[in-house]
N, C-alpha and C positions, 0 to 999 in steps of 0.2 A: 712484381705484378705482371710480368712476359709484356711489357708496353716497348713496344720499336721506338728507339730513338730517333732514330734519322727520319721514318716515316710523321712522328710528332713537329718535328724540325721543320718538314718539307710543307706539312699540314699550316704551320705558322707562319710560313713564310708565304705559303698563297693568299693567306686569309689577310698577312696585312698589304702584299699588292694589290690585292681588291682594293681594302679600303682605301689607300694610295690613288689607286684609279677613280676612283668613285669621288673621292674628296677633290681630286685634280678637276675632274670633269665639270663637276656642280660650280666649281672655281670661276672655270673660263668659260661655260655657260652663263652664268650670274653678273660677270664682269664684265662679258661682253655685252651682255645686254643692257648695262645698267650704261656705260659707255654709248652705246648706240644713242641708249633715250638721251643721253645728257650733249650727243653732237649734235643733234637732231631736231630735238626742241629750243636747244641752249637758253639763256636767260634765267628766270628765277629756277626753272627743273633744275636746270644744268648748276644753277648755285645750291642748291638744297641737295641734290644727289651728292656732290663733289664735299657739300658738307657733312655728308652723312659718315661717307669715304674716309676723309680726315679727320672725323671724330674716331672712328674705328680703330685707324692707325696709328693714334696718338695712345691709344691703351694698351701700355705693354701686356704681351703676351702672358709674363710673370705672372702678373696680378691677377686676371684671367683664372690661369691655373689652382690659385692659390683659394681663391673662391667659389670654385665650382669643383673641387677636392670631395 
C-alpha cells in the first residue's frame, strides 16, 4: 500500500507521549489538589479524601483492566 514505516512509527510514538503527558498532567493536577484540600481543611475532608485515595489503591490495577476490556 506505499505506507512509510518509520514515518507510521514516529506518528505512534508522538501520539502516545501526548497521551503520557496529558495523563501525567491531569495526575499531579488532581493529586495535588486533592492534597492541598485534605492538608488544609484536615479532619473529616482530610478522612474521607484519604478514604477515597485508599479505596482507589487497594483495586488492583488487574481487575480494572479486566472489566472495562
Amino acid at each position: 500500500l506505499a505506507k512509510d514505516v518509520f514515518a507510521q512509527v514516529l506518528e505512534g510514538g508522538r501520539k502516545s507521549l501526548w497521551v503520557a503527558l496529558v495523563g501525567t498532567t491531569v495526575g499531579i493536577v488532581l493529586g495535588g489538589l486533592l492534597g492541598m484540600l485534605a492538608g488544609y481543611f484536615r479532619g473529616w475532608i482530610d478522612t474521607i479524601i484519604s478514604g477515597i485515595i485508599q479505596v482507589t489503591l487497594a483495586v488492583p490495577s488487574l481487575v480494572l483492566v479486566t472489566f472495562y476490556r
